[in-house]
C-alpha positions as CSV (number, residue, x, y, z in Angstrom):
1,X,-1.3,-5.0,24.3
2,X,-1.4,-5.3,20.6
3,X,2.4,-4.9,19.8
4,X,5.1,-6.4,22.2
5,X,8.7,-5.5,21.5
6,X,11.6,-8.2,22.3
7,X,14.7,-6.2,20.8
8,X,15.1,-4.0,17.8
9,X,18.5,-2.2,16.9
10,X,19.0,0.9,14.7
11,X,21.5,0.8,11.3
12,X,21.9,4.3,9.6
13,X,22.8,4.0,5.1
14,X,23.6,7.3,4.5
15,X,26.1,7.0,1.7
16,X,26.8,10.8,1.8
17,X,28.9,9.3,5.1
18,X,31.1,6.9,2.9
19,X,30.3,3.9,5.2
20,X,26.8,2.1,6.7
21,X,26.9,2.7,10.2
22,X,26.0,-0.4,11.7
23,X,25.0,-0.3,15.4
24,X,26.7,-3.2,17.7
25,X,24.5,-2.7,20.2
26,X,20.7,-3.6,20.2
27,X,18.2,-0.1,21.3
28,X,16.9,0.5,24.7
29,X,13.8,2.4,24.6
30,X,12.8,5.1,26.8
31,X,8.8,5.6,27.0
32,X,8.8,7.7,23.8
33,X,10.6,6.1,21.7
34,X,9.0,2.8,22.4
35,X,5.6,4.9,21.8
36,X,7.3,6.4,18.4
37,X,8.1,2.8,17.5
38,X,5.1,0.8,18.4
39,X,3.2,3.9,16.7
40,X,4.8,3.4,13.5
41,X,4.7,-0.5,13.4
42,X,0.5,-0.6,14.0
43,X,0.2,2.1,10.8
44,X,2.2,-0.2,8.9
45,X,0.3,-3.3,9.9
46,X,-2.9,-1.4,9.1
47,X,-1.2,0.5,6.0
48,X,-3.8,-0.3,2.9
49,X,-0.7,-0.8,0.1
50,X,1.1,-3.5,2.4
51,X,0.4,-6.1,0.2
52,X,1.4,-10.1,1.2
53,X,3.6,-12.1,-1.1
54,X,5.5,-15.5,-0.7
55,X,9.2,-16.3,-1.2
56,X,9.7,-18.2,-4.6
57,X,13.2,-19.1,-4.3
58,X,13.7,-21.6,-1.1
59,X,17.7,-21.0,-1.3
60,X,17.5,-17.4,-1.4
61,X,19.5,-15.4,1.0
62,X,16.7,-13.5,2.9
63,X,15.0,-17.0,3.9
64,X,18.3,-18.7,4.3
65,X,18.8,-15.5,6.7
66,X,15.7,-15.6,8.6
67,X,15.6,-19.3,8.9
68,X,19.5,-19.4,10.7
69,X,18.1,-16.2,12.7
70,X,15.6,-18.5,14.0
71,X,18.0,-20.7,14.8
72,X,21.0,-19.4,16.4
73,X,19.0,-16.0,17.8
74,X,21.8,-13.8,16.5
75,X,19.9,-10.8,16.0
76,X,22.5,-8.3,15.5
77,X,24.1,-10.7,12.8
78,X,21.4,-11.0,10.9
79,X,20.1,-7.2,10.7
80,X,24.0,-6.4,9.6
81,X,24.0,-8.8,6.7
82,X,20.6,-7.3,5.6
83,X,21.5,-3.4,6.2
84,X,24.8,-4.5,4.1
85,X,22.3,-5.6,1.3
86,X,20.2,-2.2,1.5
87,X,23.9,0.0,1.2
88,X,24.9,-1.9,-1.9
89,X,21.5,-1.2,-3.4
90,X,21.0,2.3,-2.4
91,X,25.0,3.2,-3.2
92,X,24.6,1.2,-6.9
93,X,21.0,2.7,-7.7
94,X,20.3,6.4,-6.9
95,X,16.6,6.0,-7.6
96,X,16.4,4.1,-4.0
97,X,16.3,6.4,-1.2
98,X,19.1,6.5,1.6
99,X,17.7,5.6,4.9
100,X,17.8,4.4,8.3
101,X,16.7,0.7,8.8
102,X,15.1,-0.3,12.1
103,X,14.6,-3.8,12.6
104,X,12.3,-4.6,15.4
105,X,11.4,-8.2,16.3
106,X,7.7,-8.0,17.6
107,X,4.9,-9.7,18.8
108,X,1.8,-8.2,16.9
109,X,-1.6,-9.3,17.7
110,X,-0.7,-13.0,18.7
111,X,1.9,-13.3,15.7
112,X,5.6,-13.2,16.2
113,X,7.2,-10.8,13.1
114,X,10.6,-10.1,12.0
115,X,9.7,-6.1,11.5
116,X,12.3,-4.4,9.1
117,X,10.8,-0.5,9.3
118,X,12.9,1.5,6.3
119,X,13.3,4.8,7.7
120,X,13.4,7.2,4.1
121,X,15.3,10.7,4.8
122,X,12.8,13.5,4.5
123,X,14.0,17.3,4.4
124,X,13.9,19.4,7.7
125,X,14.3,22.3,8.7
126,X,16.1,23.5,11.9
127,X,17.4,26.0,13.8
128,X,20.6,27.2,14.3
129,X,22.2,30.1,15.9
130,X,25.3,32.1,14.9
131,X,27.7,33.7,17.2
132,X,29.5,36.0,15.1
133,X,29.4,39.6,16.4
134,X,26.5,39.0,17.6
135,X,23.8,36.7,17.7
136,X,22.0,35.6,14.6
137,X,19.6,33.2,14.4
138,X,18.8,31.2,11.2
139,X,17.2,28.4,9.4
140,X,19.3,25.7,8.1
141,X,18.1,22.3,6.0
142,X,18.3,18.8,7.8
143,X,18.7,16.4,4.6
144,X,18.8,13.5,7.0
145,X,15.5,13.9,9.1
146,X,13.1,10.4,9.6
147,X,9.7,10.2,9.9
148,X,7.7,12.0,12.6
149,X,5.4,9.5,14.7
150,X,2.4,10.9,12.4
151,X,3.9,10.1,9.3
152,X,3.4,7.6,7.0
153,X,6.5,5.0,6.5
154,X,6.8,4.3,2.6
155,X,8.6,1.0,2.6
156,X,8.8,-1.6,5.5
157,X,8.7,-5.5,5.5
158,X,7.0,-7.3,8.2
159,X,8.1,-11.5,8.3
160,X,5.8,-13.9,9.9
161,X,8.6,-16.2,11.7
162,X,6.0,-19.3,12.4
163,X,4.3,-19.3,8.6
164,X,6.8,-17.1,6.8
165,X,4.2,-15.2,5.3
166,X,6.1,-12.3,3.8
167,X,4.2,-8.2,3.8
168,X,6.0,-6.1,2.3
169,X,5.3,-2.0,1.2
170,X,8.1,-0.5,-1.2
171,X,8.3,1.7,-3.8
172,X,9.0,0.9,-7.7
173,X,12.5,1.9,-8.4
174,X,14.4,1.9,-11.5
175,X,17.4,-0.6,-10.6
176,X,20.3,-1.6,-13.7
177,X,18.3,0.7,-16.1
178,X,14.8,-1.3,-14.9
179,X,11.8,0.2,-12.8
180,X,10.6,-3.2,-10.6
181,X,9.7,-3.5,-6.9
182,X,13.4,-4.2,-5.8
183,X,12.6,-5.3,-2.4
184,X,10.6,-8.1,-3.7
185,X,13.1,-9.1,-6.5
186,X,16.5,-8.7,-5.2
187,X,16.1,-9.0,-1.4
188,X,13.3,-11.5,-0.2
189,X,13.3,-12.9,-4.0
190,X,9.6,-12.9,-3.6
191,X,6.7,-12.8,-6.0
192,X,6.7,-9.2,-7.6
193,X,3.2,-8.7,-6.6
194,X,1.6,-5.0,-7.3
195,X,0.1,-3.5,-4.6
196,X,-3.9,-3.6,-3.9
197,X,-4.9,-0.2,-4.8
198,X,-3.2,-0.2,-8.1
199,X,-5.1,-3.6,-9.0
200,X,-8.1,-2.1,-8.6
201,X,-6.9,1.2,-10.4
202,X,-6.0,-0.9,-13.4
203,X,-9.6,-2.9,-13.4
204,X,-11.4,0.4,-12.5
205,X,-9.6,2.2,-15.6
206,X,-9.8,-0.6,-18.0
207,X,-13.0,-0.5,-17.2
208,X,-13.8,3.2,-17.9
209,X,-12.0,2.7,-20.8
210,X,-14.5,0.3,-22.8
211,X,-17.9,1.5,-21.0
212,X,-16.6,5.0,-23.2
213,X,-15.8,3.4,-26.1
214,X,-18.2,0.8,-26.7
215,X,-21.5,2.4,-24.3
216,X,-21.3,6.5,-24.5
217,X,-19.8,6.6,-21.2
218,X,-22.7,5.2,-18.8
219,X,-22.1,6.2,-15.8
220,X,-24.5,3.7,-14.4
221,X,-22.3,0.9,-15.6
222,X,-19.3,2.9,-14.1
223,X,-21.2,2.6,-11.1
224,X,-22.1,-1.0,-11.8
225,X,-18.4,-1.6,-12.1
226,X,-17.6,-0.7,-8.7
227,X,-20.6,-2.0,-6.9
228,X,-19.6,-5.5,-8.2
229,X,-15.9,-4.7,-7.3
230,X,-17.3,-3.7,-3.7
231,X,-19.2,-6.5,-3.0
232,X,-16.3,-9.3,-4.4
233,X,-14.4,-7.6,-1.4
234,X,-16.4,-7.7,1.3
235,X,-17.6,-11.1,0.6
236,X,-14.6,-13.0,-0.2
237,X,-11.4,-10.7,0.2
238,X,-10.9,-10.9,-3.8
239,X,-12.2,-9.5,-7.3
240,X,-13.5,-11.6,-9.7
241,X,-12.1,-10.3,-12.5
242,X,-14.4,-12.7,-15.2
243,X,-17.3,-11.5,-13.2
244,X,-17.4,-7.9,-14.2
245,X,-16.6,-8.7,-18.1
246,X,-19.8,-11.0,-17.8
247,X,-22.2,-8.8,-15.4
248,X,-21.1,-5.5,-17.3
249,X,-20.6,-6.3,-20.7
250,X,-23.3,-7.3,-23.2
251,X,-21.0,-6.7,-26.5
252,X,-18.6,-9.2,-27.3
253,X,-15.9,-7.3,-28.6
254,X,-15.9,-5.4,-25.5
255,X,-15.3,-8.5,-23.4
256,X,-12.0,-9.6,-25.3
257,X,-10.9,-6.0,-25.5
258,X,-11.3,-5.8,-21.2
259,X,-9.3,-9.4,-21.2
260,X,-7.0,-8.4,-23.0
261,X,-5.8,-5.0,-21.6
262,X,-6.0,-6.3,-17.6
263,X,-3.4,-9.3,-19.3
264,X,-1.3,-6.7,-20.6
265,X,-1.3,-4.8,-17.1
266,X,-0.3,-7.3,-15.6
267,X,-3.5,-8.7,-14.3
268,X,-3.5,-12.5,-15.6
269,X,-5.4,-14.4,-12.4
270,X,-9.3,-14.8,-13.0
271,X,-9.5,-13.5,-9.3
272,X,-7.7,-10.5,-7.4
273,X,-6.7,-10.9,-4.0
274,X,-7.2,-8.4,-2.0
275,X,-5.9,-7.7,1.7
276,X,-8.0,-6.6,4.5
277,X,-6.5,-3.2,4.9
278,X,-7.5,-1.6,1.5
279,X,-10.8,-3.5,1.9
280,X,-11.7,-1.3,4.7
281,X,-10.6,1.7,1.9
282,X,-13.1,1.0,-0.6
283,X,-15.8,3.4,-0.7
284,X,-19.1,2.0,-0.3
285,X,-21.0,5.1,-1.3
286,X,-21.8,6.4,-5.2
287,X,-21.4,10.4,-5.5
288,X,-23.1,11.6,-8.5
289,X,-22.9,15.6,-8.9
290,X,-25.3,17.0,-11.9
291,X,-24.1,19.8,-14.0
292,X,-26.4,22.2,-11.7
293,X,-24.1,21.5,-9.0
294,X,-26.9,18.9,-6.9
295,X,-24.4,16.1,-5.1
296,X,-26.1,12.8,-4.1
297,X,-24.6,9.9,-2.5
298,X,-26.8,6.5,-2.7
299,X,-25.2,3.1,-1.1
300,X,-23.9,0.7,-3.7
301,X,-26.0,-1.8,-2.4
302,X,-29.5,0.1,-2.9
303,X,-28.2,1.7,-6.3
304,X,-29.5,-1.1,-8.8
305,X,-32.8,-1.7,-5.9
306,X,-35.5,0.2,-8.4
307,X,-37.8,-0.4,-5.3
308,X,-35.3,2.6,-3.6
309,X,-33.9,4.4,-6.7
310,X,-34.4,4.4,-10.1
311,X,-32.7,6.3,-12.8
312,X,-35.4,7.4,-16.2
313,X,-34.5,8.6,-18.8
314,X,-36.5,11.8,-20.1
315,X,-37.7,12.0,-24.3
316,X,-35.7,14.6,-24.2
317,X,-32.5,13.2,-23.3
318,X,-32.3,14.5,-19.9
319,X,-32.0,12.3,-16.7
320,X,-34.2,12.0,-13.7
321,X,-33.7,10.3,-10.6
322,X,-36.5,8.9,-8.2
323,X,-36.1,8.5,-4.5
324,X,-38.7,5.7,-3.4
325,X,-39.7,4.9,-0.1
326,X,-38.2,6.7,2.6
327,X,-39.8,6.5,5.6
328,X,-37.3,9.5,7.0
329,X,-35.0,12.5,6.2
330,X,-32.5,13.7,8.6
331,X,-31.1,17.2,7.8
332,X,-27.1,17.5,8.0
């Protein structure tokens, strides 16, 4: 069984109601909402923008929280002083989204986690019947409906109570006039870390950027880019951000120009760590469409091989690409 549930209880922050309502009881499951529940926490252990962080405050409230929880077992206790944190926030900042919180503790694949699932309101639609002078029946909106079992959750926190490895998904929200990822700053006081797949949006763009500037555009250093980017991760779990400035770039300018923009996104470490989730995202495939419509898709791996493809350039400026050595063609 990957996930094994010990106890989870249910807090609903809808501030439309005045109040949190806080649950004194812990949930018992019936076999579908255990199956809606242990649905939802796999996709979010497998969700590619979880992205791990560390606490960087060792007397924050959060830790002191979880550590006493861990102590004293007081489960109820401790989800009600973290729901109580959520209200403030969402009742203060109208950019965060009212919710349900489910906290679930779990044992998921061998690892006991402190699961906080933030159930975001989504807009439903019902139906309702009228008895007037006769029957009627209409459509009405459900402002407060959760997540169906085959949706995606957009903001969860899962804590690993042995290491206290902290993975957190959440959304950038504007909080005292400020956009920042609040869950990371004002709850767990964690390392503001941004998620994996804008890290690699950021190099990939930056990038772009220079190869157009600085080398007409080449789509084969484009395709260079994310070949280099594509092997980092499956080797090692990280980019080498100094790597592609030195593989890719032969122009000098261009190489302080590429430092300097990923500092000034936010990128500052010489390597990009990168979790195993969105590794399994990254496309290992290069589509090139020509402006007659033809598609192909070559492995990055064989693209710079010119003993299996190789790219000439015509005298009169056109391009033509060589398929070497095949042995077979399948058609599909």
């Amino acid at each position: 069984m990957s996930v094994s549930i010990s106890k989870s209880i249910l807090h609903i922050l809808d501030p439309s109601i005045g109040v949190p309502v806080l649950s004194e009881n812990l949930m018992s499951f019936n076999e579908e909402m255990r199956e809606y529940t242990e649905k939802h926490i796999l996709k979010c252990y497998n969700d590619a923008d979880m992205k791990k962080t560390k606490f960087v405050n060792n007397e924050g409230l959060f830790l002191k929280l979880i550590k006493e929880y861990i102590k004293d077992d007081d489960f109820i206790k401790f989800s009600n002083e973290v729901s109580g944190f959520f209200y403030g926030m969402i009742t203060e900042n109208t950019d965060i989204k009212p919710c349900d919180l489910l906290f679930v503790q779990a044992n998921v694949f061998n690892k006991d986690y402190m699961i906080i699932l933030k159930l975001n309101y989504k807009k439903g639609y019902i139906h309702f019947t009228k008895q007037e002078e006769s029957t009627k029946n209409i459509i009405i909106e459900q402002p407060c409906a959760l997540p169906s079992a085959t949706q995606r959750i957009d903001e969860f926190i899962f804590v690993d109570l042995n290491s206290f490895d902290v993975f957190v998904k959440e959304k950038k929200c504007q909080v005292n006039t400020e956009p920042c990822y609040y869950i990371s700053r004002y709850l767990l006081e964690c390392k503001e870390e941004k998620p994996d797949r804008e890290k690699v949006k950021i190099i990939t763009e930056t990038t772009d950027k220079i190869i157009k500037e600085y080398y007409d555009d080449d789509v084969f250093m484009k395709s260079r880019v994310k070949n280099i980017i594509r092997e980092n991760v499956e080797e090692n779990l990280n980019i080498n951000v100094e790597e592609i400035s030195e593989k890719v770039f032969t122009d000098t300018d261009a190489k302080k120009i590429y430092t300097e923009e990923i500092q000034m996104k936010g990128i500052r470490e010489p390597e990009v760590k990168v979790n195993f989730n969105y590794a399994n995202k990254i496309k290992t495939k290069q589509k090139f469409i020509t402006d007659e419509g033809i598609e192909i898709n070559i492995p990055y791996e064989i693209l710079s091989d010119k003993e299996k493809v190789e790219f000439i350039t015509n005298n009169d400026g056109t391009i033509s690409i060589m398929l070497k050595n095949i042995d077979n063609i399948v058609d599909k």
